[in-house]
Biopython code that builds the backbone (N, CA, C, O; Angstrom):
import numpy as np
from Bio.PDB.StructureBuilder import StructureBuilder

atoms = [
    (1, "UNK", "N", (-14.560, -21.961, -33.959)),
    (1, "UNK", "CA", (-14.957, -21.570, -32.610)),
    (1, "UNK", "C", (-16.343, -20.944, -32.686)),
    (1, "UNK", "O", (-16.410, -20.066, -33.546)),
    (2, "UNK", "N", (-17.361, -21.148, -32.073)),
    (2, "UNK", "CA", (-18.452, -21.018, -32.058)),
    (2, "UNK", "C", (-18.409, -19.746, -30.747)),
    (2, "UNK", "O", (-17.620, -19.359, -29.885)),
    (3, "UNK", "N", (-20.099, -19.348, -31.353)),
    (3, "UNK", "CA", (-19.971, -18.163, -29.886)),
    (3, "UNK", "C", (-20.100, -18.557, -28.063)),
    (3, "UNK", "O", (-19.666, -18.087, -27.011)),
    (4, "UNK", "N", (-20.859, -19.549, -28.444)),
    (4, "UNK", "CA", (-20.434, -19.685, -26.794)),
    (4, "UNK", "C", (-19.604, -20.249, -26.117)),
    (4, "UNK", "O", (-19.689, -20.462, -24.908)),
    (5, "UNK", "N", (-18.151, -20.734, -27.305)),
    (5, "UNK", "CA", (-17.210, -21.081, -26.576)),
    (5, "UNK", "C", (-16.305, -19.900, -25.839)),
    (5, "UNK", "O", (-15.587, -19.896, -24.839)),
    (6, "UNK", "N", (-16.840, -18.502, -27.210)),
    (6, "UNK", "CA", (-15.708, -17.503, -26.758)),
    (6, "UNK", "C", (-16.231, -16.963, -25.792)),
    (6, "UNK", "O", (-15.453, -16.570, -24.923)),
    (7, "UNK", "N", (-17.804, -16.728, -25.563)),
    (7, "UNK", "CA", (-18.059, -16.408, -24.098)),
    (7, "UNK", "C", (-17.628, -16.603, -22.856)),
    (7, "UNK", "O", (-17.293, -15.816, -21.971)),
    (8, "UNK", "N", (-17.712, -18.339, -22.944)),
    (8, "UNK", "CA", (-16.709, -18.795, -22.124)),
    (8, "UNK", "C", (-15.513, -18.866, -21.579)),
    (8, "UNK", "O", (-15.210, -19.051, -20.400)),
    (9, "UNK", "N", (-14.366, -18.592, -23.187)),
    (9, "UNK", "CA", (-13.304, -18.036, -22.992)),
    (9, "UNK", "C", (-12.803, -17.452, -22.110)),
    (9, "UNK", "O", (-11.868, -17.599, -21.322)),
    (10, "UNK", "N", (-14.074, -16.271, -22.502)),
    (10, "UNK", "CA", (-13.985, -14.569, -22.025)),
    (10, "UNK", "C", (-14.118, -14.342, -20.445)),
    (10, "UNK", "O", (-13.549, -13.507, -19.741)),
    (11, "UNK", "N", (-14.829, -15.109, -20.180)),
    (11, "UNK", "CA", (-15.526, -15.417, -18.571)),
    (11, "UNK", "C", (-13.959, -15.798, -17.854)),
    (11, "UNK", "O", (-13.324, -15.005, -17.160)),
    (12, "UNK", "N", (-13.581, -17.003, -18.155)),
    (12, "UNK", "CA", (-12.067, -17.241, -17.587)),
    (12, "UNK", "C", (-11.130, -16.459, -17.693)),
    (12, "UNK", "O", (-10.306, -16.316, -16.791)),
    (13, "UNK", "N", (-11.083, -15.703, -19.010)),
    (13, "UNK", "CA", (-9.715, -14.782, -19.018)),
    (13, "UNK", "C", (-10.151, -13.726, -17.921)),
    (13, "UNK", "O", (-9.202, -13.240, -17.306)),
    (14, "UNK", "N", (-11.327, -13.312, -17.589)),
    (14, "UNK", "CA", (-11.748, -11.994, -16.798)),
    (14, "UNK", "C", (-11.954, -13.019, -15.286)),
    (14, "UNK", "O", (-11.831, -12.386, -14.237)),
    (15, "UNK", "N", (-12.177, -14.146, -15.189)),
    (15, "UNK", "CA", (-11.904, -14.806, -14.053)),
    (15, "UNK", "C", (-10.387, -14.906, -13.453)),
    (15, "UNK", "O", (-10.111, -14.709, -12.269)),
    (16, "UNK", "N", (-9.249, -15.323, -14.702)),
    (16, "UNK", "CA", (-8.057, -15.361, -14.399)),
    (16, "UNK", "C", (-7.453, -14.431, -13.431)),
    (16, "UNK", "O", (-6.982, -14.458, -12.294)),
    (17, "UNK", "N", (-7.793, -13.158, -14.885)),
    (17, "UNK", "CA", (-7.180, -11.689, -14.115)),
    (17, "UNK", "C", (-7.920, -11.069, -12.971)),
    (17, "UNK", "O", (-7.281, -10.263, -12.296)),
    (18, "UNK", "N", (-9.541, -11.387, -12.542)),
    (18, "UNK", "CA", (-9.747, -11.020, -11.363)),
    (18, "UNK", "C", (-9.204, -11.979, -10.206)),
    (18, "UNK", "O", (-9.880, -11.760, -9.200)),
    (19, "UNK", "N", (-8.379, -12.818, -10.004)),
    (19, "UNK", "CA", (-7.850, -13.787, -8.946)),
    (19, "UNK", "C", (-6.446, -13.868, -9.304)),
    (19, "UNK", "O", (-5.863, -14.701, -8.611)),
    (20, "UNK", "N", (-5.862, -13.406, -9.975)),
    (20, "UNK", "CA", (-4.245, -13.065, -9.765)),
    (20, "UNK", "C", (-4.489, -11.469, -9.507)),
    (20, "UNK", "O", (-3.437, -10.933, -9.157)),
    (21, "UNK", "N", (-5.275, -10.825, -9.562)),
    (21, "UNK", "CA", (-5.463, -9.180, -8.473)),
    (21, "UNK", "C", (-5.835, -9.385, -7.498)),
    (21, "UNK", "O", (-5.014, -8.935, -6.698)),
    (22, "UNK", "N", (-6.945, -9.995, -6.814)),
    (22, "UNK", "CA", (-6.649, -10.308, -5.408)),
    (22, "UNK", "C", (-5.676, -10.882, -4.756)),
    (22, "UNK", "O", (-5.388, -10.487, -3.626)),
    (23, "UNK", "N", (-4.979, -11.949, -5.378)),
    (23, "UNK", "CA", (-3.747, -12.586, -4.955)),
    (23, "UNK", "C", (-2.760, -11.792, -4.436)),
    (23, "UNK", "O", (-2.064, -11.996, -3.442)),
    (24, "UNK", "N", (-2.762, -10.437, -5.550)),
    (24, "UNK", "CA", (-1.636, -9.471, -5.369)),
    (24, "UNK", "C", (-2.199, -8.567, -4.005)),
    (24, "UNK", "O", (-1.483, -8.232, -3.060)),
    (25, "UNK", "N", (-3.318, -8.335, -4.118)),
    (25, "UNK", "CA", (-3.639, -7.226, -3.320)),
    (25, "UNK", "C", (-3.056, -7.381, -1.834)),
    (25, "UNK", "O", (-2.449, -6.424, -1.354)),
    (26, "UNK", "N", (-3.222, -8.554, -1.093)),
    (26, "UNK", "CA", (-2.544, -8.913, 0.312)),
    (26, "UNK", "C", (-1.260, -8.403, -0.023)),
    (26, "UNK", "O", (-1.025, -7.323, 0.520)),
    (27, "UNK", "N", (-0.054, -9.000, -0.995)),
    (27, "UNK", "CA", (1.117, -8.682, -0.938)),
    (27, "UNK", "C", (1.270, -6.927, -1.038)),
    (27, "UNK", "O", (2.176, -6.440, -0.362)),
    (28, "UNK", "N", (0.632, -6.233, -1.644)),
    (28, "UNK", "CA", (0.883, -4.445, -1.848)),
    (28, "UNK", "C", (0.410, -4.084, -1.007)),
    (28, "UNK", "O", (0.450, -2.854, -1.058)),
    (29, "UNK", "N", (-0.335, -4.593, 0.304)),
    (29, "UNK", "CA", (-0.621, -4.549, 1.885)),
    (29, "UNK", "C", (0.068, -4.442, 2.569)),
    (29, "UNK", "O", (0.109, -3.546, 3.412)),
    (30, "UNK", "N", (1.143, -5.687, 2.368)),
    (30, "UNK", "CA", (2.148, -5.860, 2.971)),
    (30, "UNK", "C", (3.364, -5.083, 3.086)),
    (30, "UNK", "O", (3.787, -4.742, 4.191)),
    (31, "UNK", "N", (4.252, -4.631, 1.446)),
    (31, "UNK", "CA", (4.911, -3.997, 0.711)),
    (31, "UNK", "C", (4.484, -2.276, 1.637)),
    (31, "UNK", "O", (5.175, -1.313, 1.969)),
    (32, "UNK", "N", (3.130, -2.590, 1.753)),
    (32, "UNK", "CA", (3.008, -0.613, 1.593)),
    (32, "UNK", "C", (3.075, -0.751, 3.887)),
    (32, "UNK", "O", (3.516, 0.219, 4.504)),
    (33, "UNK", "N", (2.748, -1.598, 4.405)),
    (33, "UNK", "CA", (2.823, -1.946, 5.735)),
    (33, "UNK", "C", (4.096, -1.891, 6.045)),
    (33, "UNK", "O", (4.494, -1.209, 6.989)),
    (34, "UNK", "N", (4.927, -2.637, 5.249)),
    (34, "UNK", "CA", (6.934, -2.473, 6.057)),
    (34, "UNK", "C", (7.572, -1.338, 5.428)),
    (34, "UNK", "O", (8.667, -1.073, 5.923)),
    (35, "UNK", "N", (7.093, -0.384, 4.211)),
    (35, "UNK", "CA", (7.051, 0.580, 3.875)),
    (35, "UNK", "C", (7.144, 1.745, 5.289)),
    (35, "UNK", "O", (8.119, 2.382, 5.687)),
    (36, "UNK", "N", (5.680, 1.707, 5.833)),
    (36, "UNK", "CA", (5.924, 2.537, 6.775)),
    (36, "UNK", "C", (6.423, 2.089, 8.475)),
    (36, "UNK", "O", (6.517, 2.857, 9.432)),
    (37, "UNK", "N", (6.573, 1.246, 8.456)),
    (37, "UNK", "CA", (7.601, 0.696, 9.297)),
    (37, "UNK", "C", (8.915, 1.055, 9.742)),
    (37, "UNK", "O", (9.374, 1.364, 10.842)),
    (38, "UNK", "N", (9.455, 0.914, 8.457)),
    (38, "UNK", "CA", (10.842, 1.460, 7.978)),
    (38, "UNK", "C", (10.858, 2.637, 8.041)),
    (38, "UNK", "O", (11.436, 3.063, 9.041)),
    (39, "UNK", "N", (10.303, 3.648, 7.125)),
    (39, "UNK", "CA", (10.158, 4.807, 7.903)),
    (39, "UNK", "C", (10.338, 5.098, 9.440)),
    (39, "UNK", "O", (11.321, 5.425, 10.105)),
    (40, "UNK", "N", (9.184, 4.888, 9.715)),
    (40, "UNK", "CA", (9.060, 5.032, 11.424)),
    (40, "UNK", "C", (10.665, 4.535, 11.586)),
    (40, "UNK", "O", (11.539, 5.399, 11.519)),
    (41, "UNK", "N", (10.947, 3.447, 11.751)),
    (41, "UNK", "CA", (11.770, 3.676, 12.406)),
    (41, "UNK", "C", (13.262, 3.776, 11.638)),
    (41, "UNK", "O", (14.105, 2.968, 12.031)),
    (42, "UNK", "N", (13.648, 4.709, 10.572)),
    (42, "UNK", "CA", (14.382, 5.586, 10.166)),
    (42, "UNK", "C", (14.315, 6.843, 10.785)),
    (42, "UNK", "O", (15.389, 7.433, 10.898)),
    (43, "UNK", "N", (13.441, 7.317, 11.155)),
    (43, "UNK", "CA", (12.484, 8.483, 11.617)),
    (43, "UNK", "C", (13.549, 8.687, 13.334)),
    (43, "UNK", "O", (14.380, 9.475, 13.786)),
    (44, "UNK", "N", (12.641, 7.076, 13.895)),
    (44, "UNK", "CA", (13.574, 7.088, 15.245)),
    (44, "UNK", "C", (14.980, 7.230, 15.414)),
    (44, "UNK", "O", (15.605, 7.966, 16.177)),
    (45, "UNK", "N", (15.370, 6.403, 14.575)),
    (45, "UNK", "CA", (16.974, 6.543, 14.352)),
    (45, "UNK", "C", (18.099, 7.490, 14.500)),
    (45, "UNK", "O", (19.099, 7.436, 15.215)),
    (46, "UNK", "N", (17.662, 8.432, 13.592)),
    (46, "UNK", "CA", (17.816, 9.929, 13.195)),
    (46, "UNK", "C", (17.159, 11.021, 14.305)),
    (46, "UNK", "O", (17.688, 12.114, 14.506)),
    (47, "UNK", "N", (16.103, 10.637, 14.902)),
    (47, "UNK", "CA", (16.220, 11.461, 16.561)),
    (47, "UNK", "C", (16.555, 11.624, 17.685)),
    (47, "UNK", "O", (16.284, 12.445, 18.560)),
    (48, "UNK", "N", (17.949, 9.706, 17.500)),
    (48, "UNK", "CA", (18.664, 9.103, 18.286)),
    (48, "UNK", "C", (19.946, 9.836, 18.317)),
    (48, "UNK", "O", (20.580, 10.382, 19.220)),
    (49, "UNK", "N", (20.170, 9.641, 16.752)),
    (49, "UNK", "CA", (21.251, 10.536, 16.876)),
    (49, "UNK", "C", (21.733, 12.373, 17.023)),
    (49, "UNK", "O", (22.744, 12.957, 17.413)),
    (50, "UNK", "N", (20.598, 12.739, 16.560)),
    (50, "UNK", "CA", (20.492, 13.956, 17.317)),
    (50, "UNK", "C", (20.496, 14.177, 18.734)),
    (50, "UNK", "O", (20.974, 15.183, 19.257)),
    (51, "UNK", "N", (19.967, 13.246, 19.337)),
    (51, "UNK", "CA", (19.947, 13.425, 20.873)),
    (51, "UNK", "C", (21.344, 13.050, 21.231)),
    (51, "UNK", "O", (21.855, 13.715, 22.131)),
    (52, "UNK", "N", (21.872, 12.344, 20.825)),
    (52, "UNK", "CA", (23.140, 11.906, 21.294)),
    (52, "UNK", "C", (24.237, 12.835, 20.969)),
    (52, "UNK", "O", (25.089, 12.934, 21.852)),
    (53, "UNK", "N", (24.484, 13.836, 19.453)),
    (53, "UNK", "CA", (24.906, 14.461, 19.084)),
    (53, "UNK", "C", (24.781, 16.557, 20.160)),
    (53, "UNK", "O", (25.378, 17.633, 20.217)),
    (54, "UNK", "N", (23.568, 15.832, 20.728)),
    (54, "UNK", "CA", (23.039, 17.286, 21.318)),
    (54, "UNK", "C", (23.717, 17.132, 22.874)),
    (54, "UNK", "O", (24.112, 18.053, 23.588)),
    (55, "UNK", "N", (23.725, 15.949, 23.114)),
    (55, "UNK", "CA", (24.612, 15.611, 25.098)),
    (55, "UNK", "C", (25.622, 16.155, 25.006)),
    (55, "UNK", "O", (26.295, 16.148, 23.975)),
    (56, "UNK", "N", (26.002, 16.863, 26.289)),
    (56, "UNK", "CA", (27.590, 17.152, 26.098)),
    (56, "UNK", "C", (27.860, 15.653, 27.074)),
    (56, "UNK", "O", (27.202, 14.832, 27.712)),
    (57, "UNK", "N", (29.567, 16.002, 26.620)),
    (57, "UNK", "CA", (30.104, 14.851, 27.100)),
    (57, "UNK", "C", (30.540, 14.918, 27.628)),
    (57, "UNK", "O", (31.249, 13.919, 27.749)),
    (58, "UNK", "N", (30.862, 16.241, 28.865)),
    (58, "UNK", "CA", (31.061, 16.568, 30.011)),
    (58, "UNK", "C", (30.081, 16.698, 31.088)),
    (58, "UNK", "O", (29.063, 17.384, 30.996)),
    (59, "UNK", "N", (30.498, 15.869, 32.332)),
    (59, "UNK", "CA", (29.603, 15.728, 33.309)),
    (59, "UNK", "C", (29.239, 16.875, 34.641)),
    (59, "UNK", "O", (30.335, 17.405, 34.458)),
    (60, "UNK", "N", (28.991, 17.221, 35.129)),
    (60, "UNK", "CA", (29.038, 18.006, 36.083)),
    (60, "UNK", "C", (30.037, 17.713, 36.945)),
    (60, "UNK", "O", (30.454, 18.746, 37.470)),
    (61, "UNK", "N", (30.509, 16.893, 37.254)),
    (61, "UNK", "CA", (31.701, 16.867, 38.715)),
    (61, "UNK", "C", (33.203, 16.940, 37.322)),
    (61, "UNK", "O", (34.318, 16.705, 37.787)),
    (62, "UNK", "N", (33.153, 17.147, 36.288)),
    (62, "UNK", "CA", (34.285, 17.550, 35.465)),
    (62, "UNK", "C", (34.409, 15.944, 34.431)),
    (62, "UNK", "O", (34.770, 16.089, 33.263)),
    (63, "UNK", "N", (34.203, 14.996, 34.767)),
    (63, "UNK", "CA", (35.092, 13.517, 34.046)),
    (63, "UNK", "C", (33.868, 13.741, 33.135)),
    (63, "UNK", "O", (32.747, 14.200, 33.355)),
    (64, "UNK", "N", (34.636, 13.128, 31.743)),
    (64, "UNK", "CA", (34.416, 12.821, 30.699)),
    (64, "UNK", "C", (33.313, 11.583, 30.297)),
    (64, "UNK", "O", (33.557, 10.611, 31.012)),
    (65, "UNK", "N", (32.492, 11.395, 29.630)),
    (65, "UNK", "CA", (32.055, 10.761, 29.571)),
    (65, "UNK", "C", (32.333, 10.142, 27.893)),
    (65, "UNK", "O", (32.493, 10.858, 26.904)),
    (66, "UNK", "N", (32.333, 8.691, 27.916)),
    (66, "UNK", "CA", (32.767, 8.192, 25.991)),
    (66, "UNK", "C", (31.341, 7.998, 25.452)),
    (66, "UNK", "O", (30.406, 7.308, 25.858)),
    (67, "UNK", "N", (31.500, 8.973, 24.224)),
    (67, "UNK", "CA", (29.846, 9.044, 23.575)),
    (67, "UNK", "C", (31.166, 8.629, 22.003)),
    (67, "UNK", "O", (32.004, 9.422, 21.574)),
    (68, "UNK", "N", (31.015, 7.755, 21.688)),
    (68, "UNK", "CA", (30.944, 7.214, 20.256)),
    (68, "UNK", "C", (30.411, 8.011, 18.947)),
    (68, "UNK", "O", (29.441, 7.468, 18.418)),
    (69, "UNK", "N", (30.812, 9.050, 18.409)),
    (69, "UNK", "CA", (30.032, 9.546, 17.705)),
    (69, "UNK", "C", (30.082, 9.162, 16.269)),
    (69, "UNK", "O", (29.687, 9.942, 15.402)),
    (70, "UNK", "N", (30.556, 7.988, 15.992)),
    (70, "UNK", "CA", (31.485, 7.706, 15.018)),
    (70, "UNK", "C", (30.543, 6.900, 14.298)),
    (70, "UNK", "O", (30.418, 6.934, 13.074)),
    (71, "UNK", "N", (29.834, 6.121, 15.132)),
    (71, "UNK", "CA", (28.877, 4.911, 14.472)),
    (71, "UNK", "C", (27.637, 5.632, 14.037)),
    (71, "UNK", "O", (26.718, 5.012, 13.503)),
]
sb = StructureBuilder()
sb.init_structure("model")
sb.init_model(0)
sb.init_chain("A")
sb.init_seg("    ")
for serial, (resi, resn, name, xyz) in enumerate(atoms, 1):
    if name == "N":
        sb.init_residue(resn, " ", resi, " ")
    sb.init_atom(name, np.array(xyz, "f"), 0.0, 1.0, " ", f" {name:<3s}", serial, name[0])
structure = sb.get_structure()
């Protein structure tokens, strides 16, 4: 192997690995995007059920109202 084949080599292996890192970079965009998504709306979820947990389930004229607290 002569030297300017390994130059060459060298050029592709550092070509390779710079274009399978951009490749990736969109996807850990993505990954870190439904990341906080999910959050958020775990977030909502959990202030759903507090609110629902916080209603009484008695109405003003006396009847009952069915709040599910189960799910």
């Amino acid at each position: 192997m002569n030297v300017s084949s390994y130059g060459s080599f060298e050029n592709s292996l550092a070509s390779l690995a710079t274009n399978m890192q951009s490749e990736q970079f969109p996807l850990q965009i993505g990954v870190a995007v439904l990341k906080e998504i999910q959050d958020a709306q775990k977030m909502q979820a959990q202030m759903l059920v507090e609110m629902i947990n916080s209603v009484s389930t008695i109405t003003a004229d006396g009847a009952g109202r069915l709040v599910n607290k189960a799910v």
